[in-house]
C-alpha positions as CSV (number, residue, x, y, z in Angstrom):
1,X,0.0,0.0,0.0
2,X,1.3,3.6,-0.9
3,X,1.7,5.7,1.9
4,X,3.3,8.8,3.0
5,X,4.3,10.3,5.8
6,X,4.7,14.0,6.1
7,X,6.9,16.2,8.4
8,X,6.4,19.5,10.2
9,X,8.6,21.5,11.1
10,X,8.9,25.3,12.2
11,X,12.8,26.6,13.2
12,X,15.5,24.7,13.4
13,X,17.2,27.2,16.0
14,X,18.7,27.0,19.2
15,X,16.1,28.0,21.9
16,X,16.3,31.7,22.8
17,X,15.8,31.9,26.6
18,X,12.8,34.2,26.1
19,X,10.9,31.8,23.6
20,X,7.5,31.1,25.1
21,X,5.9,28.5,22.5
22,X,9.1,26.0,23.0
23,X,7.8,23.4,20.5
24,X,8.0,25.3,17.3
25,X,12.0,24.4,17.6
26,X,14.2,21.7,16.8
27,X,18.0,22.0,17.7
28,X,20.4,21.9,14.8
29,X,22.5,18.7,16.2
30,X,18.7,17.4,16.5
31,X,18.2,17.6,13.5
32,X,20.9,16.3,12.1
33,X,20.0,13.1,13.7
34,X,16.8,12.7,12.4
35,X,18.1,13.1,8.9
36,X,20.9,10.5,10.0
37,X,18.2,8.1,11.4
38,X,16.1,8.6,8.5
39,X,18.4,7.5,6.1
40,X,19.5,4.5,8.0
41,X,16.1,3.5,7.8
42,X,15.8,3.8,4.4
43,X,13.4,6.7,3.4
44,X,13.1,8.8,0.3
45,X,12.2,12.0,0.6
46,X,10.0,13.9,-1.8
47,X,8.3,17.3,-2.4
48,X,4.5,17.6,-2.1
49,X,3.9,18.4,-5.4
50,X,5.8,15.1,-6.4
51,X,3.7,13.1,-4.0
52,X,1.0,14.2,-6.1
53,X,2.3,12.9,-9.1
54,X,3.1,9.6,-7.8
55,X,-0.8,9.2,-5.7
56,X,-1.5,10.2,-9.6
57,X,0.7,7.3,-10.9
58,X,2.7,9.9,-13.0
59,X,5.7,9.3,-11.5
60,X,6.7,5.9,-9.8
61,X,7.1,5.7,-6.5
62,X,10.2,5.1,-3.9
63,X,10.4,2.2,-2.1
64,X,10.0,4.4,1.7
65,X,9.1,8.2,0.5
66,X,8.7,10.7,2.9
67,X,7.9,14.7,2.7
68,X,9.5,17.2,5.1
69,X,8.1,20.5,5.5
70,X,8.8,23.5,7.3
71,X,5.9,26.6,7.5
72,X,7.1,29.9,7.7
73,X,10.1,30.3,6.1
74,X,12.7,31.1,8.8
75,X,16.1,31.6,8.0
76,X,17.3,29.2,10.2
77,X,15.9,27.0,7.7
78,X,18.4,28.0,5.2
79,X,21.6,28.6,7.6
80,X,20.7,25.6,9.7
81,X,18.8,22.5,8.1
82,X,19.4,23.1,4.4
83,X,23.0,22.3,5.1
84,X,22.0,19.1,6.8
85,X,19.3,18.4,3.8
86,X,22.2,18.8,1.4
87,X,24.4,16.5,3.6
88,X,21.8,13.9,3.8
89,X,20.7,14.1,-0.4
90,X,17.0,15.3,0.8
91,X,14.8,17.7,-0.2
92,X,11.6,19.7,1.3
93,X,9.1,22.0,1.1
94,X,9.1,25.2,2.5
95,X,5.9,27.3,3.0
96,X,6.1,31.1,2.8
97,X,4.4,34.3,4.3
98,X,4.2,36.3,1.0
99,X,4.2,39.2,2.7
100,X,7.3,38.6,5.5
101,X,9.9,37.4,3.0
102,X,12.7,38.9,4.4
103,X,10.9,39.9,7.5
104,X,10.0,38.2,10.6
105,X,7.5,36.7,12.4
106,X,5.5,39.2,13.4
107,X,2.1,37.6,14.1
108,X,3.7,35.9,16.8
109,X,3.3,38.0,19.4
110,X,5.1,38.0,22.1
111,X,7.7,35.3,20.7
112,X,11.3,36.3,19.8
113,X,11.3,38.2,16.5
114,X,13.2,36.0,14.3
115,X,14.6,36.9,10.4
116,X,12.6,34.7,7.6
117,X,14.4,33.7,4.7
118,X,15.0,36.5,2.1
119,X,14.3,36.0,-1.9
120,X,17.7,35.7,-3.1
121,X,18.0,32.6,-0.6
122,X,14.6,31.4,-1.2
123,X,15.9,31.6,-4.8
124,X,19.4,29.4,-4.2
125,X,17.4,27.1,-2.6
126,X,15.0,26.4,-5.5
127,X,17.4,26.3,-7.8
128,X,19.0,23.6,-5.7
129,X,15.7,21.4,-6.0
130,X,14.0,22.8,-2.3
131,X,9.7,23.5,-3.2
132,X,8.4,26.0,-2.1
133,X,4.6,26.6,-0.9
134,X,1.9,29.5,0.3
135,X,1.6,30.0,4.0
136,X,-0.8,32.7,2.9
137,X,-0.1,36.6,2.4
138,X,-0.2,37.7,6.4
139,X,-0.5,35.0,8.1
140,X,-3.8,35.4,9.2
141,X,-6.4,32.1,10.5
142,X,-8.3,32.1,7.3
143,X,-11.8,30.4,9.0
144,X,-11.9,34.9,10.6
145,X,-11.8,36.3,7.2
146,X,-14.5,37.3,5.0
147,X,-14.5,35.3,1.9
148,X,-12.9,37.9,0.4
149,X,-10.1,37.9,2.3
150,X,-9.6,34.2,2.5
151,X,-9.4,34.5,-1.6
152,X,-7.2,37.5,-1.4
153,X,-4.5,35.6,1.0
154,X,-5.0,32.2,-0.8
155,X,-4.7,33.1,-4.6
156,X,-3.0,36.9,-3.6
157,X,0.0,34.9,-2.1
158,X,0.3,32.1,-5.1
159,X,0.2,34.9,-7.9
160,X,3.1,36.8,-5.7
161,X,5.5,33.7,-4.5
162,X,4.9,33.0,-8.6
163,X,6.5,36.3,-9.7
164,X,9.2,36.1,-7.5
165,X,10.2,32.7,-7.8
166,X,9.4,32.1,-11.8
167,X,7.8,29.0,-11.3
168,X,4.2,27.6,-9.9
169,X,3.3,27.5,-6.7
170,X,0.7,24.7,-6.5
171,X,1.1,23.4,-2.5
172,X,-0.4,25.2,0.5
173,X,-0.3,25.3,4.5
174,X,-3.2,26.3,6.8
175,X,-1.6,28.7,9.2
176,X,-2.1,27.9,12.7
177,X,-4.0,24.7,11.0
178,X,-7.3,26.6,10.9
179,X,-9.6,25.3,7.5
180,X,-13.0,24.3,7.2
181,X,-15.0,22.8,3.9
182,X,-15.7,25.4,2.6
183,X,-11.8,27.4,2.8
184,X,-10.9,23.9,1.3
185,X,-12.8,24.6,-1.2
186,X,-11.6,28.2,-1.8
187,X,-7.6,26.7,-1.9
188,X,-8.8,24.7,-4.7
189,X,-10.8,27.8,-6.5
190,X,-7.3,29.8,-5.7
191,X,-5.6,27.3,-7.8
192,X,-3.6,24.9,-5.4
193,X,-3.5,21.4,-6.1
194,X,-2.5,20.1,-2.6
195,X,-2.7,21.9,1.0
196,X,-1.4,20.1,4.2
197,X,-2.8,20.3,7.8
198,X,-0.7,20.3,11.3
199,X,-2.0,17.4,12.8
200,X,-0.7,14.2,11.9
201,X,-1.6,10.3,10.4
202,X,-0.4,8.6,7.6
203,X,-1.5,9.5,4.1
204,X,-3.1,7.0,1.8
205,X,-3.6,7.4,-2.1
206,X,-7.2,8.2,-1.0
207,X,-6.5,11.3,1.8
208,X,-7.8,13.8,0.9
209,X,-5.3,16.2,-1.1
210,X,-6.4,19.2,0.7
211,X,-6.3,18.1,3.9
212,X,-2.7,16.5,3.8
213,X,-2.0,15.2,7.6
214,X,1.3,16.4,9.0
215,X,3.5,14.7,12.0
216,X,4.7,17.8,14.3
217,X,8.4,17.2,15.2
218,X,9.4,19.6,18.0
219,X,12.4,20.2,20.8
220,X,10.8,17.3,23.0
221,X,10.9,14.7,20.1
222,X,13.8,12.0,20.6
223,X,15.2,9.5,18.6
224,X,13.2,7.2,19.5
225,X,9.8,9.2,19.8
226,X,10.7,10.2,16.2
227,X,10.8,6.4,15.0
228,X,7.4,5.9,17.2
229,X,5.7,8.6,15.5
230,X,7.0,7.1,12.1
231,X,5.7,3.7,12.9
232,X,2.5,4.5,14.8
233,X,0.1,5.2,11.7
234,X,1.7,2.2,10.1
235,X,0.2,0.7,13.0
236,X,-3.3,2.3,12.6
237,X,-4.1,0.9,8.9
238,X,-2.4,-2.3,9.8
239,X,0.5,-1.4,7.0
């Protein structure tokens, strides 16, 4: 049975001594690990928009394929895990605030302020094979918006992360994981062909491609909660 599990990750940082929400990091020697440990087990890792090619039967599939993603776009992305990606032969894909490139995070309030990932970096990345996805414009939970605004921050981001990439953008996050029916239908209006949740399972052929379960890695994940949580939804479907 295909199957794929997906990834989520937020900074891959040291932990500032102010830092209230504690489990949007992971430590760089962390992970490192986890790239180690998941190519000793013998995963493949592969963009969302290639997953969708292979549920599709476009493309075949590897024998272990996994996606890892990271939502916001934080530079410590690029100074921190891309070197371990590139170490490793992975790849990702990265979800941006269209807005914030070059920024930083400032709908976190009260959290450290922390630089996102500026075009000409987002740019070397791609270039290098990374994909890249919409976070929305602002960063704003979409189920608060008028429909209006949910379509101005769903297709407003894709047309702009379009121009200054070159390329489609076809892959979306929910920011904060907030979506309903009826936003999943408006990513699909916008013209997305995939958008991926923050709570986590397996994906099947048959999941539904706009609601794309994640697995939240964080500072309190070890090695060996890390192989649990890859083995636990195997679990669930009896795989």
């Amino acid at each position: 049975m295909l199957t794929l599990p997906i990834l989520m990750y937020h900074k891959v940082h040291e932990i500032p001594s102010e830092a209230g929400y504690r489990r949007n990091y992971v430590r760089p020697a962390q992970f490192e690990e986890q790239m180690k440990s998941l190519e000793e087990w013998g995963y493949t890792t592969v963009t969302i928009e290639r997953w969708m090619e292979i549920r599709a039967g476009r493309e075949p599939a590897p024998k272990r394929p996994i996606a890892l993603t990271f939502d916001d776009g934080y530079e410590s992305v690029y100074r921190n895990a891309w070197p371990a990606l590139r170490r490793h032969g992975m790849t990702a894909t990265i979800f941006l605030v269209a807005h914030a490139l070059g920024k930083s995070n400032q709908w976190d309030r009260g959290e450290p302020q922390q630089p996102l990932m500026t075009l000409d970096e987002i740019k070397e990345m791609s270039a290098a094979g990374i994909a890249f996805g919409s976070h929305t414009c602002t960063h704003r939970a979409l189920p608060e918006l008028s429909e209006k605004e949910q379509l101005d921050e769903l297709a407003g981001s894709r047309e702009e992360l379009e121009a200054a990439l070159g390329q489609p953008v076809t892959t979306l996050a929910y920011p904060y994981n907030k979506q309903n029916r009826k936003i999943r239908r408006l990513v699909r209006r916008a013209g997305y062909r995939a958008a991926v949740l923050g709570r986590g399972r397996l994906n099947a052929r048959w999941t539904n491609p706009y609601a794309l379960m994640r697995i939240a890695i964080h500072l309190q994940t070890t090695r060996e909660e890390f192989e649990r949580q890859l083995a636990r939804p195997r679990w669930a479907l009896g795989l």
